[in-house]
C-alpha positions in Angstrom: -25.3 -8.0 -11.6 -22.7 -7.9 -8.2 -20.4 -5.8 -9.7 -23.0 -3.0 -11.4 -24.7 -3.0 -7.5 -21.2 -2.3 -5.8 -20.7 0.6 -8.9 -23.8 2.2 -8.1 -23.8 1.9 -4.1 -20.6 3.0 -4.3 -21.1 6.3 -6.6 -24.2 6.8 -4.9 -21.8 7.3 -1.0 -19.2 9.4 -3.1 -22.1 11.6 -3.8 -23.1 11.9 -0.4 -20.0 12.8 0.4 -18.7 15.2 -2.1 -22.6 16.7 -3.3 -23.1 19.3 -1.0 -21.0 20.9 2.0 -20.1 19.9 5.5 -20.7 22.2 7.8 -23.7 19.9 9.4 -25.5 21.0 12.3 -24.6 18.9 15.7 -28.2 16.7 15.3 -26.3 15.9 11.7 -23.5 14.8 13.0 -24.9 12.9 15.6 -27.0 10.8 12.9 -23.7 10.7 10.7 -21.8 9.3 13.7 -24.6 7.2 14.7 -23.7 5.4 11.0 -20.2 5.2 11.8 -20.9 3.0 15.1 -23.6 0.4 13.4 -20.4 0.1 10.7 -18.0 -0.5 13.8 -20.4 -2.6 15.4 -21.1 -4.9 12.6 -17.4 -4.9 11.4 -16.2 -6.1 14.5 -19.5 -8.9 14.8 -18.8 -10.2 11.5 -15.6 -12.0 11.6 -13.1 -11.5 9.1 -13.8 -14.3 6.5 -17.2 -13.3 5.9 -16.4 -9.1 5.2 -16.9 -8.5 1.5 -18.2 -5.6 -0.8 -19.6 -8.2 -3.1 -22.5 -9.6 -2.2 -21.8 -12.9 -3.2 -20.7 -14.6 -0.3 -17.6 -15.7 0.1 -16.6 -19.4 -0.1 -15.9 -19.5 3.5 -19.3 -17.7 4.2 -20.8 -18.1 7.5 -23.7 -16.9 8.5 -23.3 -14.3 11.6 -26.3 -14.1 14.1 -23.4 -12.3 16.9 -23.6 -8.7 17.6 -25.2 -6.2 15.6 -26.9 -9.7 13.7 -28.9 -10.5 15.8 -31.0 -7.5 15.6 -30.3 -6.6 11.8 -29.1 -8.4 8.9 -27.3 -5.7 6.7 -26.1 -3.7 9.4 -23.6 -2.3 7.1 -25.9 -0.8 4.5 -28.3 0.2 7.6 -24.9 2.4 8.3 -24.8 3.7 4.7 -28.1 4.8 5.0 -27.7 7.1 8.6 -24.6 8.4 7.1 -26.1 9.4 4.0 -29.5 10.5 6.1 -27.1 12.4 8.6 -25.6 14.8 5.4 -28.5 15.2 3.5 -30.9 16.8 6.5 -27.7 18.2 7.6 -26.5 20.2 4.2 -29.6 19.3 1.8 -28.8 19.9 -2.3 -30.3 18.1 -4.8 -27.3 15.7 -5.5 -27.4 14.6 -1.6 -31.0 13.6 -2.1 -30.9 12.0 -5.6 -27.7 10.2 -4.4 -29.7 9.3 -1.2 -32.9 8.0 -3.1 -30.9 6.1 -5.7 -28.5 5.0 -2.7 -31.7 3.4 -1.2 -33.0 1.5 -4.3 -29.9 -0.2 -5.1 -29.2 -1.3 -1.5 -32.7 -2.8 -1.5 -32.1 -4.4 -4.7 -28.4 -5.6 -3.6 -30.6 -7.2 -0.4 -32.9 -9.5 -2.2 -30.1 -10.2 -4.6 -27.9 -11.2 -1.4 -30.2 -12.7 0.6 -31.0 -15.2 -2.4 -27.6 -15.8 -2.8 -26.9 -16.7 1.0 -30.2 -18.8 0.8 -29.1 -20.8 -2.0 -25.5 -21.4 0.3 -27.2 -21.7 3.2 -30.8 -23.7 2.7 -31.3 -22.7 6.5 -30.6 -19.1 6.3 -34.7 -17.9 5.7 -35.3 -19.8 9.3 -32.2 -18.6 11.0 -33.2 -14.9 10.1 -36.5 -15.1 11.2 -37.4 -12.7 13.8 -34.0 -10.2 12.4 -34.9 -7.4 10.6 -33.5 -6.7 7.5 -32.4 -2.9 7.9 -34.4 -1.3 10.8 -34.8 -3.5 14.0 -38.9 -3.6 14.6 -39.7 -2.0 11.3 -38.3 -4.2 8.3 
């Protein structure tokens, strides 16, 4: 299951990227760079053992509440998703779109599937993440 969730959020960016143009209007960009900060942020809150595109946690897993964690729990796909949102308002086509929806589904999939695996590492982690949303702070 890990490895067909990393497939498809992975083919689901490249056609982000490569399913339409790039000449975005500024508002774009600014949602596109927007994406590329939350992926900074949470890069540099994680810590370096913990970074994986699995999501199976590493062995050496700890949790991280530091940061960008404390507000949201998969900042990283949260960054997917503006990135993706910033090219597909920006240049629309019907690949951009699919790729977004489909983009959106797996990640929510990869989520539960994730946050059942950390649970089963970490018995505490439902409690610790109480209060943190998942990809939006104060929505879900």
């Amino acid at each position: 299951m890990s490895h067909a969730l990393v497939i498809g959020q992975f083919s689901m960016i490249a056609l982000l990227l490569f399913g339409g143009q790039w000449e975005l209007p500024w508002w774009a960009w600014s949602i596109f760079t927007m994406g590329l900060a939350v992926f900074g942020w949470a890069a540099l809150s994680l810590g370096g053992n913990n970074f994986t595109i699995m999501p199976d946690p590493r062995a050496t897993n700890q949790i991280s509440t530091r940061g960008i964690y404390s507000l949201i729990r998969h900042p990283m796909y949260t960054a997917v998703l503006l990135c993706g949102l910033g090219v597909t308002l920006g240049a629309p086509s019907v690949w951009r779109w699919s790729a977004l929806v489909v983009c959106t589904v797996v990640l929510l999939v990869k989520i539960r599937y994730e946050e059942g695996l950390l649970t089963q590492r970490h018995p505490t982690y439902p409690q610790q993440m109480q209060g943190v949303a998942r990809l939006i702070p104060g929505i879900w």
